[in-house]
TORVEX-166448 format. One record per residue: residue in one letter; x, y, z of N, C-alpha, C in turn. Coordinates in steps of 0.2 Angstrom, whole numbers, plus 5000, padded with zeros to 4 digits. Layout:
residues N
aXYZXYZXYZ/...
//
This chain:
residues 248
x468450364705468050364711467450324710/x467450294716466750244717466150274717/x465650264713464950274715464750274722/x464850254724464550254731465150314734/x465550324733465950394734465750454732/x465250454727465050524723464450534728/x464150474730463650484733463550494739/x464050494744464350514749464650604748/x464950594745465350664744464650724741/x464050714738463450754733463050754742/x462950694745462550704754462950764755/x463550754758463850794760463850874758/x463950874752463950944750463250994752/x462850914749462150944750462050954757/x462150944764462050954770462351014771/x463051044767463551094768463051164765/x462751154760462151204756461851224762/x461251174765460751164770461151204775/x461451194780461851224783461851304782/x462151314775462251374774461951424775/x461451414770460751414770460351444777/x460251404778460051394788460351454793/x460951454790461451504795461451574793/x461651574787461651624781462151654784/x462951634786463451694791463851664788/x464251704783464951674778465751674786/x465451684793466051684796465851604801/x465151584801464851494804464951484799/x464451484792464651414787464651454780/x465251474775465351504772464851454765/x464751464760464451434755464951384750/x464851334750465151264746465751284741/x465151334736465451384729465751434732/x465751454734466351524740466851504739/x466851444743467551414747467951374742/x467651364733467951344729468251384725/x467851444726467851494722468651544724/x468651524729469351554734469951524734/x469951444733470251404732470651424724/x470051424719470551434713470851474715/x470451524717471051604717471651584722/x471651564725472351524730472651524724/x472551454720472951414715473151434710/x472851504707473151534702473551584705/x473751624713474251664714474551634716/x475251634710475551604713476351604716/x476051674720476451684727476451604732/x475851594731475551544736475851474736/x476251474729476451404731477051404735/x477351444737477951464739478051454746/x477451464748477151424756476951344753/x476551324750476451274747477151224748/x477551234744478251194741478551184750/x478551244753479051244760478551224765/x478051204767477551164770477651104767/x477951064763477951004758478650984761/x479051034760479651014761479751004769/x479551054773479551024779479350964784/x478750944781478450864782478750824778/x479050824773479350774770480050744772/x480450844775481050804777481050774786/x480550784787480250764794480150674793/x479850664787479550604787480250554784/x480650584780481150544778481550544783/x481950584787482050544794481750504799/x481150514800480850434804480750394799/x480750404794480650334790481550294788/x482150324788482750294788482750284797/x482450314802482850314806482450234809/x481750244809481350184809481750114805/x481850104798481950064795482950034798/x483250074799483850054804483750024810/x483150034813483250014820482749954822/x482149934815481749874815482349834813/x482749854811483149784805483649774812/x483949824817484449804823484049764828/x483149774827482649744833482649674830/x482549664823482549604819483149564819/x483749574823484249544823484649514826/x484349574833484549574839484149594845/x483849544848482949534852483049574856/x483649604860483549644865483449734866/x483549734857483549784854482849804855/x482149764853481649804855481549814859/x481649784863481549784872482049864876/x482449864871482749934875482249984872/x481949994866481450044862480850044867/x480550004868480149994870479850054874/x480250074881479950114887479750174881/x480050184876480250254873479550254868/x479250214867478650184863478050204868/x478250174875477650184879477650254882/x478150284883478150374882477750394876/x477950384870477650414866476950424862/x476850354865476150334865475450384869/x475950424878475450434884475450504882/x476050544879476150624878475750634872/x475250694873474950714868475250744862/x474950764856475350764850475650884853/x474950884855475250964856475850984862/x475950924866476450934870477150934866/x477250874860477750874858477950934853/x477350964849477251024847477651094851/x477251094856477551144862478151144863/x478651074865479251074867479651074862/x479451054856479851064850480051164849/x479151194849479551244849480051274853/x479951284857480451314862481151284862/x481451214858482051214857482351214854/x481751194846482151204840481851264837/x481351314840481151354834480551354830/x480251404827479651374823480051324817/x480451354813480551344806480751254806/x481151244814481351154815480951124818/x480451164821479951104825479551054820/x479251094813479251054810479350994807/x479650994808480150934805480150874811/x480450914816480650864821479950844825/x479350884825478750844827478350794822/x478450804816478750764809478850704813/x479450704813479950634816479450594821/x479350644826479550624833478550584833/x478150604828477550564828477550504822/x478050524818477950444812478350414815/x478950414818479450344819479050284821/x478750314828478250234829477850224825/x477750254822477150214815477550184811/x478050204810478650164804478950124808/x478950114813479350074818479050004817/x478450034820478049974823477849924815/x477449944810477549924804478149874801/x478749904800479249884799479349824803/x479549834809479649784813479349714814/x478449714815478149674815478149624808/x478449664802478249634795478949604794/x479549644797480249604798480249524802/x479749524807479749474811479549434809/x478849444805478349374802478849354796/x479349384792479549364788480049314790/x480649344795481049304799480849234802/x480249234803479949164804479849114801/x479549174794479549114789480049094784/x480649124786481249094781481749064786/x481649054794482149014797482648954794/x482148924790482448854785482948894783/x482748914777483348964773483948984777/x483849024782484249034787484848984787/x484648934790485048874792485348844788/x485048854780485348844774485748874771/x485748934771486248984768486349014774/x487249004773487549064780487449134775/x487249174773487349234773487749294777/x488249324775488349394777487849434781/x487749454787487449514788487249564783/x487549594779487349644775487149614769/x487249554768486949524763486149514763/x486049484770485549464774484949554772/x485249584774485049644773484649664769/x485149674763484949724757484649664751/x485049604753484449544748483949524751/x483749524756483049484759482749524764/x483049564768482549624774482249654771/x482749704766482549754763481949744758/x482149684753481549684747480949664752/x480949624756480349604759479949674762/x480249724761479749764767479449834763/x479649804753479249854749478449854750/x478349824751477449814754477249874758/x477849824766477849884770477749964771/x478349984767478450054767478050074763/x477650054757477150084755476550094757/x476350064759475750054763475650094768/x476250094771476450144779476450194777/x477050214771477050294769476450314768/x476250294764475450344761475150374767/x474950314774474750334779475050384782/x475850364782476150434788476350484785/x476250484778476350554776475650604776/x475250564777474450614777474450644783/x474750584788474750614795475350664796/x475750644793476350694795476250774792/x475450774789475250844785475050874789/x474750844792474050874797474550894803/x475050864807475550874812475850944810/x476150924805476650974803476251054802/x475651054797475451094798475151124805/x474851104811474551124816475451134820/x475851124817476551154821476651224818/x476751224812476551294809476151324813/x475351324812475151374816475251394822/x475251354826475551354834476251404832/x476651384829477451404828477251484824/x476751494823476751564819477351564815/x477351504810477951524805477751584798/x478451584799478351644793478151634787/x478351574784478051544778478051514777/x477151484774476951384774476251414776/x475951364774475151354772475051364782/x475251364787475151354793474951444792/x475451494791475151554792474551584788/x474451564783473851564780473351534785/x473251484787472851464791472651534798/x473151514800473351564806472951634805/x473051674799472851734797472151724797/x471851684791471051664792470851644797/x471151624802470851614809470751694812/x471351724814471251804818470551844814/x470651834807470251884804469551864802/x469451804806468751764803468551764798/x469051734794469051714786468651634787/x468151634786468051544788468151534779/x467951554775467851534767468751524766/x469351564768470051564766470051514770/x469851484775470251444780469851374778/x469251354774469151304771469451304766/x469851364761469951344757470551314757/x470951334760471551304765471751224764/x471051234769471051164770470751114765/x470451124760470251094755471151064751/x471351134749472051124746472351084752/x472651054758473051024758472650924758/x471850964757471650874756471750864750/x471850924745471850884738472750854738/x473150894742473850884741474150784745/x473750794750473450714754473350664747/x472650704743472450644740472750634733/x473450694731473650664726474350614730/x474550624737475150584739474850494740/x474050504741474050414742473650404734/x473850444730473450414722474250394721/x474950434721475150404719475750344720/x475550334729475750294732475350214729/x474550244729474050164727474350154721/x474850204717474950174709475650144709/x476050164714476650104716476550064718/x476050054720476049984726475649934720/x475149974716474749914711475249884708/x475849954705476349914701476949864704/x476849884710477249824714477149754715/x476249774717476249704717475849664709/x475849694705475949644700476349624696/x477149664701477849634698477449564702/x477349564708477549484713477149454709/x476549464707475949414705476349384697/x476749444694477049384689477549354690/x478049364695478449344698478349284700/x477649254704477649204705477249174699/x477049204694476549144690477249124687/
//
């Protein structure tokens, strides 16, 4: 961590003390050390990962369908120009619908235990979309030579040149749309009063004016956040100093 990170993070706390302080109501602003102090206790019972693990797994299998479903359809837009022009309208739909309408409708179709998953999807595709796609087309531009030199296979074309060129991409993206796909996923859970997954937990601490459970909560899924972009940032370093030797 950056110095200038400690010293952001030491303000911070120190504001959250001050606050406390000031308020003196553990159900406005519970105490810094409380809310840590609650935390452990989360992470040594460990009932709790159980909810933990099935919160994890339902963002993630939310997230690995928009991200295949994404990566098939940037490479069909990449190949075939009329393709994004049909996606399109379906872009500016989902662009105008709030993220809680998607939430709402999902429950009533699919259920608390699927909406998960499928409001998952239905908010990273366009972020995987659009990434992909953009980083498919600057590529395409600049290998047209190539193109017209090597007739290639479609599926050649594919899995040797689309694909490797969009290791960047996907890394880059996932870090981001899996953090977002935490946040979504869990506010489907609560809304969905699912039966198990860090969402109920929340859910609870909110009825019973637990504000120190309900930071602690949310503490554990920023530490879960910030171990998925450490070890995303340690693939991508190691990626790109494959190319950096690659090219020397």
């Amino acid at each position: 961590m950056k110095k200038e990170h400690i010293i952001t993070v030491g303000f911070l706390i120190g504001i959250w003390y001050l606050g406390a302080f000031m308020v003196h109501n553990d159900i406005l602003i519970p105490f810094p050390h409380e809310v840590l102090r609650n935390m452990f206790l989360l992470l040594t019972d460990f009932s709790n990962y159980h909810a933990i693990v099935l919160t994890i797994f339902r963002v993630i299998r939310g997230f690995l369908i928009s991200f295949l479903f994404a990566l098939c359809c940037s490479i069909l837009a990449n190949e075939y120009k009329h393709f994004d022009s049909l996606l399109s309208p379906i872009f500016l739909i989902t662009k105008t619908i709030p993220n809680i309408s998607y939430i709402i409708l999902c429950l009533i179709w699919f259920g608390s235990e699927g909406a998960v998953s499928v409001v998952t999807f239905m908010i990273l595709f366009p972020v995987f979309y659009s990434s992909f796609y953009h980083s498919l087309k600057m590529e395409s531009q600049n290998l047209k030579d190539v193109d017209a030199i090597y007739n290639q296979s479609t599926l050649d074309k594919i899995f040797h040149r689309l694909i490797p060129s969009l290791y960047i991409p996907i890394l880059t993206t996932s870090k981001t749309a899996l953090s977002l796909g935490f946040k979504v996923g869990v506010m489907a859970e609560i809304l969905g009063q699912i039966r198990v997954g860090i969402g109920k937990y929340l859910y609870y601490a909110k009825i019973n004016l637990d504000t120190t459970s309900l930071l602690a909560w949310t503490l554990i899924i920023i530490l879960i956040s910030l171990c998925i972009e450490f070890l995303f940032d340690y693939v991508l370093k190691l990626r790109l100093k494959e190319e950096q030797l690659w090219k020397d």
